[in-house]
C-alpha positions as CSV (number, residue, x, y, z in Angstrom):
1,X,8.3,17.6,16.2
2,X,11.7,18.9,16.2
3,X,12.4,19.4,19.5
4,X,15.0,17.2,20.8
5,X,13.4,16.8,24.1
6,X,10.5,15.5,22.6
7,X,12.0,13.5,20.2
8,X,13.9,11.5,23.1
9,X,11.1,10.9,25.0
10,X,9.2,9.3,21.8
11,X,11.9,7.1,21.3
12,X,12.5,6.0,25.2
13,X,8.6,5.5,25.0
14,X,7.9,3.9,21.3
15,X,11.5,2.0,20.1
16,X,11.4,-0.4,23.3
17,X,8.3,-1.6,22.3
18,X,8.3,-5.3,21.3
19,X,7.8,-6.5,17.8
20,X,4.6,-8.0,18.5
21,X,2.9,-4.9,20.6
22,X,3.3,-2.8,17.3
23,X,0.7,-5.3,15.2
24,X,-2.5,-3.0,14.3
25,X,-0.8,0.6,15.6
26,X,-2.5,3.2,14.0
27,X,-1.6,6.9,14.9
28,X,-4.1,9.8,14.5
29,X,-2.9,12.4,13.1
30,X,-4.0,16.3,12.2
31,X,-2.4,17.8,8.7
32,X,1.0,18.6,10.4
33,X,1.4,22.1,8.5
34,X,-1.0,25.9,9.1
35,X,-3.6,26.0,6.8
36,X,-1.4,28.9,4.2
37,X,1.4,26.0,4.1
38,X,1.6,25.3,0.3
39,X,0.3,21.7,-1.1
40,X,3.5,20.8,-2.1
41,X,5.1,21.3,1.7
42,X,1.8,19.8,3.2
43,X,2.5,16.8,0.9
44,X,6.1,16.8,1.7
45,X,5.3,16.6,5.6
46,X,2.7,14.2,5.4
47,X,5.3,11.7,3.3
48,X,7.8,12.3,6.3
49,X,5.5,11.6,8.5
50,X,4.1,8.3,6.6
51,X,7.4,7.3,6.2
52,X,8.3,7.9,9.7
53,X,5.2,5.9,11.1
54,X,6.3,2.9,8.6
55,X,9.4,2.4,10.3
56,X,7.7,1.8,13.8
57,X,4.8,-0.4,11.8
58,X,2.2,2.4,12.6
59,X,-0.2,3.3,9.7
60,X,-1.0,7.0,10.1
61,X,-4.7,7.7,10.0
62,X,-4.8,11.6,8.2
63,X,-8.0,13.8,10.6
64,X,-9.3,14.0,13.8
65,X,-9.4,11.0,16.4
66,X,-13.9,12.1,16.0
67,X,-13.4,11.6,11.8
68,X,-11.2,8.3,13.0
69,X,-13.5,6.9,15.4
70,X,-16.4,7.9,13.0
71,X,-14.8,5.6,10.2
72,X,-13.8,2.7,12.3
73,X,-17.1,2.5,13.8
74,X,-18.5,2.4,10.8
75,X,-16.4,-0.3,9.0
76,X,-16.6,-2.7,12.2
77,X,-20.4,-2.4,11.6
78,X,-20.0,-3.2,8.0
79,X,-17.8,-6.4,9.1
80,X,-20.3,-7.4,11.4
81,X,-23.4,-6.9,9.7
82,X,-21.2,-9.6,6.8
């Protein structure tokens, strides 16, 4: 995530958004540390990355797009069902 090339290219593709297209963004994302990362530094990354997100209105969704599907399926049922 820091690489500059990428880091233009996400804000050429996300900043120019409008306002509006932001509403309900929600961005899927894997624990962004290895596995033998300490808590304290997968915490601290995880905060960045909230943090981050916040600024673009983006909630950040913490597993895999199958765990995130799984949940919002499941809560769209619950809505539905009343």
């Amino acid at each position: 995530m820091q690489d500059l090339t990428f880091r233009v290219l996400w804000q050429g593709l996300v900043a120019p958004r409008p306002k509006g297209w932001r509403y309900g963004s929600v961005s899927v994302q894997l624990v962004p540390l290895p596995e033998d990362a300490t808590p304290e530094d997968r915490q601290a990354a995880k905060r960045y990355w909230e943090e981050y997100f916040a600024r673009l209105d983006v909630r950040v969704y913490w597993g895999t797009a199958r765990q995130f599907a799984r949940e919002l399926r499941s809560k769209w049922q619950q809505d539905s069902d009343g």
